[in-house]
Each structure stands twice: as C-alpha cells, then as structure tokens.
C-alpha angles and dihedrals in degrees: 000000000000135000090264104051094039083059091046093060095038088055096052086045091048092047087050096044113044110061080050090049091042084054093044097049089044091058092040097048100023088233128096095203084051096050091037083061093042090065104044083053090050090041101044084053089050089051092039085055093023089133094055092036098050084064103050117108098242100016087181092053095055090048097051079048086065089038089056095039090053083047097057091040084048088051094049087049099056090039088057091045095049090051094047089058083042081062098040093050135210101330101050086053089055093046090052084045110226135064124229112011100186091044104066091091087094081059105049110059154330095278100043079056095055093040107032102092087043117113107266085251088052089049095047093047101048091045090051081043108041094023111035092032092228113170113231082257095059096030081061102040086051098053102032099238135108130285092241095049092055088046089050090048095051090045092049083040094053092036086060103046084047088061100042084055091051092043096231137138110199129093107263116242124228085245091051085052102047090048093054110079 
C-alpha cells in the first residue's frame, strides 16, 4: 500500500472515529475540551502506528483503549495533584487558583453528574454502554472480562446513579426493585 493510500484509509477512519471518541472522553472526563483532546492523543497514536493499527480486528477499539488508558493517567494526575494542594493547605489552593480539580465533574453536564460518584470501572462501563451503544458481548471483549462481570458493573452502576437521583443511601431491597415501574 502506498502513502497515499495509508493516509486515505487513516482519513475515512479518522472521520468515523473521532465525533464517537469526543463523546466517549466527554462522558468519561465531564468535560468536552477534555474529551476533544482525548481523542486527538488517541488519534495521533493511532497515526503515528497506523500500519500496524489498519490491520487490527477491531482498529477503533484499540484506539478508545488509548483513549481510556489517557483518561485514567489524566485521572491519577489530577488525583495527585488534588492531594498535593490538600497538603499544602488553603493557601496553596488559593495560589493554584481553584479548588478541587477533579471535582468539577458535578459542574460540566447532565451525565458527569450521573456518573461522577461511580467506581471508575461503573463509569467506564456505562459510558461504553449508554455512549458509545456497546452490547455486554463487546463491552466484554473490549475490556477483557466476563460477561457477567460487565452485567453485574452496569447493574451496580445504574443502581448507584438511582440512588444518587433519589438522593438515598441504603441498599435497595428486591422488593424495593419489583414495586418501582
């Protein structure tokens, strides 16, 4: 294949990819500029491995993988980060000049407000899920776990954010669960 061509195919794949990896990394993040940059990181490795990637199974798999994985490190930064200004105390919080950087999911949209108290591993798999409109079976193969243990995610995952909604605290009860429509 030439480079031509090897740009040809990365430009339709780009074109298809990105709008669904922007969507996936705002729902992720929270944020829309987060997730717009998400998804040029993932893309550009993808360009930079694009002879190795065109001939993958499932390329845009491999590439929300990346997108994931930017995602997590971006969450450990800003964890690290958020515990540094703890340390430092409140006037180091007022020198960087905001307060909880990690916490301003609550402030950016509808769905960082759903997802935002999940389990990282609740959060990935109902954005995988209700985003990016992944069946169980591909939500599993994607992430290399079961089935069940996906099923089990997405009910702790919409169990949470039912009770965030509701605004309660204690487990729900089967009985709880058959009498709500």
């Amino acid at each position: 294949m030439t480079r031509g061509q090897d740009d040809e195919g990365f430009d339709a794949f780009f074109r298809g990819s990105y709008p669904r990896l922007v969507a996936f990394g705002t729902a992720m993040s929270g944020s829309p500029a987060i997730g717009q940059d998400v998804a040029q990181d993932a893309l550009l490795r993808a360009h930079r491995n694009w002879s190795e990637v065109r001939h993958l199974d499932h390329p845009y798999g491999w590439v929300r993988r990346v997108a994931g994985n930017l995602l997590i490190d971006l969450h450990r930064h800003r964890g690290s980060e958020r515990r540094a200004v703890e340390r430092l105390g409140g006037r180091a919080r007022a020198e960087v000049g905001h307060d909880d950087p990690a916490g301003r999911v609550a402030e950016i949209g509808r769905w960082g407000d759903l997802v935002g108290d999940l389990t990282p591993r609740q959060r990935l798999v109902a954005t995988l899920r209700y985003v990016d409109d992944l069946s169980v079976a591909e939500l599993a193969d994607a992430l290399g776990v079961s089935a069940g243990t996906v099923k089990s995610s997405l009910s702790k995952a919409r169990r949470n954010v039912r009770r965030s909604i509701s605004g309660t605290t204690a487990d729900t009860t089967a009985e709880d669960e058959e009498a709500r429509p």
